[in-house]
SEBA-497118 format. One record per residue: x, y, z of N, C-alpha, C, O in turn; residue in one letter. Coordinates in steps of 0.05 Angstrom, whole numbers, plus 5000, padded with zeros to 4 digits. Atoms other than C-alpha are relative to their C-alpha. Layout:
residues N
   nX   nY   nZ  caX  caY  caZ   cX   cY   cZ   oX   oY   oZ residuo
    X    Y    Z    X    Y    Z    X    Y    Z    X    Y    Z       a
...
//
This chain:
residues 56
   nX   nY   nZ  caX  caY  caZ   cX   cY   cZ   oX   oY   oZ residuo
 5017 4976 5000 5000 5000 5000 5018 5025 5000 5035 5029 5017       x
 4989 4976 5004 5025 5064 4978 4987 5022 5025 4965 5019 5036       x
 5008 4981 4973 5021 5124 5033 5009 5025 4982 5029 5027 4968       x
 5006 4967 5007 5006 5199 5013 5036 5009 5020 5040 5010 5044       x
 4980 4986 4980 5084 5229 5030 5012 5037 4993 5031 5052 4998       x
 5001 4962 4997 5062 5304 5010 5010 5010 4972 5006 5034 4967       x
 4996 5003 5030 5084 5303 4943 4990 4997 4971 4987 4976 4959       x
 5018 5000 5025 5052 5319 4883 5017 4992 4972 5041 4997 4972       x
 4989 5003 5010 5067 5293 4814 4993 5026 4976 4979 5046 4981       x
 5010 4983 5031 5060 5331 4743 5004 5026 5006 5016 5031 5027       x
 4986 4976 4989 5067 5402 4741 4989 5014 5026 5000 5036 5028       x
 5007 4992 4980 5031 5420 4807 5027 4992 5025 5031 5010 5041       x
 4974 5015 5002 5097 5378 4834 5017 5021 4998 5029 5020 5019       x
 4976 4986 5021 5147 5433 4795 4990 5027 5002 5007 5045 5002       x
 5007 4969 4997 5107 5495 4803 5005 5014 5025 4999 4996 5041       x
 5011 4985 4982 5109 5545 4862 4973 5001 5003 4955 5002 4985       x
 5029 5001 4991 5051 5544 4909 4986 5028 4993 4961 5029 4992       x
 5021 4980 5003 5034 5618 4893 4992 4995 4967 4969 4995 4961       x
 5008 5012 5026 5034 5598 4817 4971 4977 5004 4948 4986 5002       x
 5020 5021 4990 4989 5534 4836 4968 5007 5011 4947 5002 5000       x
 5030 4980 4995 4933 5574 4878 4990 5000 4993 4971 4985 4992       x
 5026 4990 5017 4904 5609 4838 4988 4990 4980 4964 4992 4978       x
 5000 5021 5018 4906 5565 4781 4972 4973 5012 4951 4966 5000       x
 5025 5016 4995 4863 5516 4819 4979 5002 5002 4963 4984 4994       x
 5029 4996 5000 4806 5552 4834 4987 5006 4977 4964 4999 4971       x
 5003 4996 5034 4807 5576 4762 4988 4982 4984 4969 4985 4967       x
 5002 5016 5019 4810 5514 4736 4963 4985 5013 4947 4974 4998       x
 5021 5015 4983 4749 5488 4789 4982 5032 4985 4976 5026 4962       x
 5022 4988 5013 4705 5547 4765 4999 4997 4966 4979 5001 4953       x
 5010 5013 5034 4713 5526 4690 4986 4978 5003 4967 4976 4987       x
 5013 5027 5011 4688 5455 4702 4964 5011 5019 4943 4999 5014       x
 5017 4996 4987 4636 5488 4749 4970 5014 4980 4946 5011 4984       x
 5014 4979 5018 4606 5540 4690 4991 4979 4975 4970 4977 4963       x
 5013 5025 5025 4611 5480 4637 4986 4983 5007 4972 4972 4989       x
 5025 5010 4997 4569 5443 4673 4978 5002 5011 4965 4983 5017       x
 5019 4987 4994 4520 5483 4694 4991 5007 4971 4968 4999 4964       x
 5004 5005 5033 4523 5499 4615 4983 4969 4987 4962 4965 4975       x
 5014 5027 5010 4511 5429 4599 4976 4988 5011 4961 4976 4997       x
 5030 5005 4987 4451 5415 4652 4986 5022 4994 4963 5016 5000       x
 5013 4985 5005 4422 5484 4630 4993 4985 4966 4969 4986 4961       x
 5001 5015 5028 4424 5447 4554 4980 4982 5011 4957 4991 5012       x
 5016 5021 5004 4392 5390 4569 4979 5001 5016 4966 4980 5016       x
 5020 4989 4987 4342 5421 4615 4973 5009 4976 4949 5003 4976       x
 5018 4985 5014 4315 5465 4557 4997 4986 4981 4977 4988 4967       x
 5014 5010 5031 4321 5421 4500 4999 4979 5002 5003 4968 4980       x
 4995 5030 4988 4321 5351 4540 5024 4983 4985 5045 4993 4976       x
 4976 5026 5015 4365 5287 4509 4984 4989 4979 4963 4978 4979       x
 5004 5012 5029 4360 5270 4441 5015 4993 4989 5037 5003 4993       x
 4974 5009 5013 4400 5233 4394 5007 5024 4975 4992 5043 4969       x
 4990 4972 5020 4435 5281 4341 4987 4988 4969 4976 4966 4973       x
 5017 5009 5014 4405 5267 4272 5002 4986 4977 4986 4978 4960       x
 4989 5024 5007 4456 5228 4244 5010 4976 5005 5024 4961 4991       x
 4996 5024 4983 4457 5179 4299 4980 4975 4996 4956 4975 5002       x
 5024 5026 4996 4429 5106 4288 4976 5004 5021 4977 5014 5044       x
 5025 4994 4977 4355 5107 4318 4994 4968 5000 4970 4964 5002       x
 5010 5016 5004 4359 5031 4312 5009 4971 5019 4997 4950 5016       x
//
């Protein structure tokens, strides 16, 4: 079993934490707005297949 020893990999890992910051919340309000985007979509025009998709 591997154990958490505080260490990050990829570039969060290699960056400065003041670089890192802000960057996260950034990136957490993009996926937050796109999917509020995408349940406002399929709210108003429900789920349908596109209209070159097999219906069969």
């Amino acid at each position: 079993m591997r154990v958490w020893t505080g260490h990050t990999k990829g570039w969060t890992g290699h960056t400065p934490r003041w670089v890192v910051a802000p960057a996260m919340p950034y990136a957490a309000v993009l996926v937050l707005v796109g999917t509020a985007s995408h349940l406002a979509d399929l709210l108003r025009d429900g789920l349908h297949p596109y209209g070159w998709a097999p219906t069969g």
